[in-house]
N, C-alpha and C positions, 0 to 999 in steps of 0.2 A: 442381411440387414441393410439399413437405410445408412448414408453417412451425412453426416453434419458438419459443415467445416465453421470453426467459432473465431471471430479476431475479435479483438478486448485493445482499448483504449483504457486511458488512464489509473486510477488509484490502483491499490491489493484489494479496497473493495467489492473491485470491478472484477479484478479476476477472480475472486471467490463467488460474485454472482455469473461470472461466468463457466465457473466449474460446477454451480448450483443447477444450471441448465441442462450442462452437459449430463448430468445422474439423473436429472428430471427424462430428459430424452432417451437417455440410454434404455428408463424402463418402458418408451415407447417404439424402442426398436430402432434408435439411432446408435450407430458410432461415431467416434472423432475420426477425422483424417486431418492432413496436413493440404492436403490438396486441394486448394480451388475447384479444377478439373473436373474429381470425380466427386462433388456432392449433390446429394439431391435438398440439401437443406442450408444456407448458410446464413449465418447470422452476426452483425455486427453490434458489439457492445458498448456504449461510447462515454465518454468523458464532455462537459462542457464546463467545465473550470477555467481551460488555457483556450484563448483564441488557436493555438498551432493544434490543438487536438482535433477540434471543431472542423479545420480545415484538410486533415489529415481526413476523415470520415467521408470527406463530400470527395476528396480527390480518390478515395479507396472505390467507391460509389459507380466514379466515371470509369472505373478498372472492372468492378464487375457486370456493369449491363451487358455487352458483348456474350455474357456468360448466359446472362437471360434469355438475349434475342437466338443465342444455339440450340437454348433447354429451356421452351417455357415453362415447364412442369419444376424448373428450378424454384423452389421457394426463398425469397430473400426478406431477412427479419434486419427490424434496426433496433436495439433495445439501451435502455442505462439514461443516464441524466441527460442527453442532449436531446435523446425521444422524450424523455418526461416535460423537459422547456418550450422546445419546439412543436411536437404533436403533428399538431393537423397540417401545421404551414409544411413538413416535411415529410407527408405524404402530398403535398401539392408541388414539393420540388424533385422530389424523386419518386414518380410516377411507379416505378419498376417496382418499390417495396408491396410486399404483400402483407405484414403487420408490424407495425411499431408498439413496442413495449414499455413501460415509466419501470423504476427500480424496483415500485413497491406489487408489480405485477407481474415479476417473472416467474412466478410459482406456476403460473397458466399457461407456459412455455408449451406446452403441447397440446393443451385446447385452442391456442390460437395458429400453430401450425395445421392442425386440422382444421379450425375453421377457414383458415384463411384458403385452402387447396380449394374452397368448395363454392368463392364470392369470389365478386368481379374488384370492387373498392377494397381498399385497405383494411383492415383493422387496427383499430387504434386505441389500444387498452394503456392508459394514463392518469388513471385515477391514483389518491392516497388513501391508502387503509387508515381505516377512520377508527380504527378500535383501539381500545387501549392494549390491548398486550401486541407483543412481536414475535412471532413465533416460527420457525421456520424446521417442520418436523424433521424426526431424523428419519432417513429413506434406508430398507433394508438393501443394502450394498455389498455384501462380505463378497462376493464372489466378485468383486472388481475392484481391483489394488486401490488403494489410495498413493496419493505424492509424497516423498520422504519427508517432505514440508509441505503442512496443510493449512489450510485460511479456515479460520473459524470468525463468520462475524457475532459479534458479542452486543453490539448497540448499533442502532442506524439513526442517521438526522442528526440534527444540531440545533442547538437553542441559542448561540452565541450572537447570529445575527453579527459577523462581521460586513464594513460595510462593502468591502471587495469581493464580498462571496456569495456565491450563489447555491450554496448546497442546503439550505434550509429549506428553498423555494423549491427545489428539485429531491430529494429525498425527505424533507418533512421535517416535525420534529424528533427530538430527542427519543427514542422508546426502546429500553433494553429487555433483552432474553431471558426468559428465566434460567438460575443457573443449573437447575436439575437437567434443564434441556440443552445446553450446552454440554456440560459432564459427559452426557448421553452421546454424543454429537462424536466428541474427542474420544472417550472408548473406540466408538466404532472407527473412528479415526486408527488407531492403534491395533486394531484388530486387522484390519487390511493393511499394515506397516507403514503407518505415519509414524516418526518418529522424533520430527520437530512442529509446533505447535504456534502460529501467528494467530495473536486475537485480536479481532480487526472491529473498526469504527472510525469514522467521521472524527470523535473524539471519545478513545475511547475508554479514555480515564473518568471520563464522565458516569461509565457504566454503573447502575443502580441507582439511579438519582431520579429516574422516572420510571413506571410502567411494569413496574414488580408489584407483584401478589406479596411477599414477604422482600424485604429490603437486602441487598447483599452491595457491601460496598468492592470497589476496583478489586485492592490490594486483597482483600479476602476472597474472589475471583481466584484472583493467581495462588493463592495457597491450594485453593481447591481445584483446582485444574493440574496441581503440582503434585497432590497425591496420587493421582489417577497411575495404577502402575504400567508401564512403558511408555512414558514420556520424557524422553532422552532430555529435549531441548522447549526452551519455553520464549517467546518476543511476543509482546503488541504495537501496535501502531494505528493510527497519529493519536500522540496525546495531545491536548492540552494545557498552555502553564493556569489559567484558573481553576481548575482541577486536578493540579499539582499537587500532591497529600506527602505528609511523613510515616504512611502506611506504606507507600509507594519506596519508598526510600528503605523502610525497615525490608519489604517486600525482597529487595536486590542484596540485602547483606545475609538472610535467610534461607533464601532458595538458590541452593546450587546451580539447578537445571534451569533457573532464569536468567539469560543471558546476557550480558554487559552492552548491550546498546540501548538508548533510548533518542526516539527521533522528537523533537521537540519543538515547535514551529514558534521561532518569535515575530518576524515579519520585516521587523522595522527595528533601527538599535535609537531611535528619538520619540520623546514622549509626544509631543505634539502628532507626529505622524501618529503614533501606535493609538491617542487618543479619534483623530480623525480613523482611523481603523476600524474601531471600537473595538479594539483587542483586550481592554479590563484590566492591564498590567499597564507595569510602568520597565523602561529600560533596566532599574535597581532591581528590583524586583523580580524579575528574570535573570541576572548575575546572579542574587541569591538564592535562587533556586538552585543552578546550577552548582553552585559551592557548596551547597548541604549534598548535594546528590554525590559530586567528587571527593567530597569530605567522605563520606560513609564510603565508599567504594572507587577508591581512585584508579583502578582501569577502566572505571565505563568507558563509552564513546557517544558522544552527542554527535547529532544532524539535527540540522533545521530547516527553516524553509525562511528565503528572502526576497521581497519584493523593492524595487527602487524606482524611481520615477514616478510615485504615488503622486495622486493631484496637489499640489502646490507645496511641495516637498524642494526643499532648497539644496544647495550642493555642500552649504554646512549641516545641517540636518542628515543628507548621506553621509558626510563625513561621519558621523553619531553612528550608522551602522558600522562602517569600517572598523569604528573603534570597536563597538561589543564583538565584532568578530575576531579582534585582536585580544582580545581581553577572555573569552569563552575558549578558546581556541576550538572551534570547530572540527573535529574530523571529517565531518562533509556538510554537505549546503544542499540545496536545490532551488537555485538562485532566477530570479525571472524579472524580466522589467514589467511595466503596470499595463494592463492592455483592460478597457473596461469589459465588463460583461453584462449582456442583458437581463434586465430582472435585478440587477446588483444595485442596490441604494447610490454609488458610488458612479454608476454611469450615467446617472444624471448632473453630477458636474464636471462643468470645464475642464479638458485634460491640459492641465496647462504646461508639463513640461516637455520640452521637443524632446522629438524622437530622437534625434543625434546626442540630448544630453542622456536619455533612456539610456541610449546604446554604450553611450562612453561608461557613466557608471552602472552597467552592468560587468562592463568587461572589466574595470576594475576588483569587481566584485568576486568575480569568475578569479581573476588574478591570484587576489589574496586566497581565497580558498583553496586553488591550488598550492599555493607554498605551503600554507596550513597542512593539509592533505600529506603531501613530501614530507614534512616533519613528523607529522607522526607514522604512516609508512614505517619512517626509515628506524624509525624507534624499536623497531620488531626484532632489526636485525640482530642474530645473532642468542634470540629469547625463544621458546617452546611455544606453539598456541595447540589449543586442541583443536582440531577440524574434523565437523563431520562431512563425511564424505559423500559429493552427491553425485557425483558420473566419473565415468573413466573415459581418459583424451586419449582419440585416438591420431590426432593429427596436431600433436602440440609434444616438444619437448618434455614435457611434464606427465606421470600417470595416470595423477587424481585430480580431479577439482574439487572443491571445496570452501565451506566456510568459518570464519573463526569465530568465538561467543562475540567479538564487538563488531563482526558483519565485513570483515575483510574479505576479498577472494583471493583464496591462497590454491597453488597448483603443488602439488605433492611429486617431489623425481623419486620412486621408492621407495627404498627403508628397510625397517626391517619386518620380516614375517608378511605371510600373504594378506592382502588390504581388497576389500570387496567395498561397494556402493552399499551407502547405511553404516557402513563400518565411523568410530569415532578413533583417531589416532592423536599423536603427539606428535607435533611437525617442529624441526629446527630450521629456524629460517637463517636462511642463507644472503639471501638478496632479495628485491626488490626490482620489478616490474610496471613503471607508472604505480598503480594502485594497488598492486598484486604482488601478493607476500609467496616468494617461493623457496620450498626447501625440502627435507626428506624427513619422511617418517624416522623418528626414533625408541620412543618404550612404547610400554603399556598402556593406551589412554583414561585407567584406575589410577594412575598417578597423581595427586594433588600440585597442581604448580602453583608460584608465589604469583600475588599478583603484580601486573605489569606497570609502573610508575614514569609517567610520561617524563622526563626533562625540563 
């Protein structure tokens, strides 16, 4: 068989439509390698949200021509929102590609590998599916394992129109799955030994609110994706706070198998910024969310996402973030200063604050999340978490890796009774590695533990 070597930039989106390829291919006679080297097909998946992605893509780019000019018969694809933004201008800068692909076209991942062996110019498939449903069939797969954790997307696009962002313009609107065809999706998921479950979207609490034949809201989603039997573990991500529900809330004190993290992007902790945003909320109003969600379930673990340096955002206004993040306590961030992006409503004004103050409060920001981060860590110490287990170290103190229901990585020295990959245990943690909870296996992971109450 043929090999295809696949690298993926940005979101869990990306990598589920880059897993979506890889099955597409496989039933054209591709495998994956890891290896530049030996492929006859390789394809880059990209992100344009962050300028550093953007630029990651062009310098990967300058890494593989050399690959081309050895093996012209090498086919090189560029696919994902930065093909869908850019198109044509990036088949005029990087000459060497043979097709560029938008989000809403990589079903045709292998008619455009075939067409493309067969022309001299690019192909440039960048259209958006203009239909009302979204549908993304399920491929018969049983004879090739599935990941122990698998990406199911559930809704694509965004109606928010924030004004830093450019994923409306690049994946479209709002249009969710039906859920019969999801259901479908995840069986098969389980049948080839998936046994943790990510439902993915742009926003994807938002799911059901557009493009359904019959209506099914978020949280009834995850009930029914909770039945389905062999689904160990259950996350989605990114939600949204205007799509915040107390279905969502009932959703996490209900379902066992759904697991105490939720990633939850606020942006900005000042109403004037979040209003220039058009984020729909207010500071208040994202603290109480978070207090009804901690209220009902005080071990979750929130993440969100922070922007600083927005245009004409003041150093008391940052201060306003510091505070929500003082006041939420974070267990993690994904913290970035404002870099505009093309197509973004927002990049047509003045960026008025300097880069040095960017820099300074971000590294504040960076700061605080770390101690944040440290405190809760250390809160583990000496408490059970359950971890299921997703490889075995062979070059690290530790047995098992793994992860906890609030998304810790924790490394396993042992325990008791034999521990395989897929296995769920009960870990006492002992210490604490930067971010990484380590400790040894001890009972049964049918065990009920209490839950964990931060300090």
């Amino acid at each position: 068989m043929k090999q295809v070597f696949l690298e993926t930039f940005g979101c869990q989106m990306n990598v589920a439509d880059s897993d979506r390829m890889e099955s597409l291919l496989f039933q054209s006679g591709y495998l994956r390698t890891d290896q530049r080297e030996e492929a006859d097909l390789i394809v880059v998946n990209t992100c344009s949200v962050r300028e550093k992605a953007e630029q990651k893509v062009y310098s990967l780019f300058g890494n593989l021509l050399p690959l081309k000019k050895n093996n012209p018969d090498l086919v090189l694809g560029l696919a994902g929102c930065l093909a869908q933004q850019e198109g044509d201008r990036l088949a005029r800068r990087i000459p060497a590609l043979d097709f560029i692909l938008g989000p809403d076209t990589i079903e045709n991942i292998s008619a455009a590998v075939s067409q493309a062996a067969r022309q001299k110019a690019p192909l440039v498939w960048t259209r958006f599916d203009s239909h009302k449903e979204y549908s993304i069939p399920v491929l018969d797969l049983d004879d090739q394992p599935a990941d122990l954790s698998a990406f199911v997307n559930i809704i694509k696009g965004c109606d928010k129109f924030c004004s830093f962002c450019i994923v409306p313009y690049t994946r479209g609107r709002e249009k969710s799955r039906e859920a019969e065809e999801i259901y479908a999706e995840v069986r098969s998921l389980v049948r080839r030994g998936a046994k943790e479950i990510f439902l993915l979207g742009q926003n994807v609490n938002a799911y059901g609110k557009r493009g359904l034949d019959k209506p099914v809201a978020f949280h009834e989603l995850l009930y029914g994706v909770a039945e389905i039997p062999g689904v160990e573990r259950l996350r989605f991500t990114t939600s949204f706070p205007g799509d915040f529900t107390e279905g969502m809330i009932r959703a996490y004190k209900d379902l066992d198998i759904l697991m105490n993290h939720m990633h939850l992007p606020v942006q900005s902790g000042n109403d004037r910024v979040l209003e220039l945003m058009r984020r729909g909320h207010t500071a208040a109003e994202y603290r109480d969310m978070i207090a009804r969600l901690r209220d009902a379930v005080p071990d979750i673990a929130v993440s969100s996402d922070i922007i600083v340096g927005f245009p004409t955002e003041t150093e008391a206004e940052f201060e306003d973030t510091l505070q929500l993040m003082e006041d939420v306590e974070f267990d993690n961030n994904y913290m970035f200063s404002y870099s505009p992006r093309p197509g973004a409503p927002a990049a047509e004004w003045e960026d008025t604050v300097p880069e040095a103050d960017k820099k300074s409060r971000l590294q504040k920001t960076i700061d605080l999340q770390n101690r944040l981060t440290l405190k809760k860590v250390q809160s583990f110490v000496g408490r059970e978490v359950e971890v299921l287990i997703a490889e075995r170290m062979e070059k690290n103190d530790a047995d098992f890796k793994g992860r906890s229901p609030q998304y810790w990585t924790t490394h396993i020295t042992g325990g008791t009774g034999e521990l395989n990959v897929g296995d769920t245990a009960l870990v006492k943690v002992a210490e604490t590695k930067g971010r990484v909870l380590i400790g040894r296996a001890t009972r049964p992971a049918s065990v009920t533990l209490d839950p964990i109450v931060y300090d």
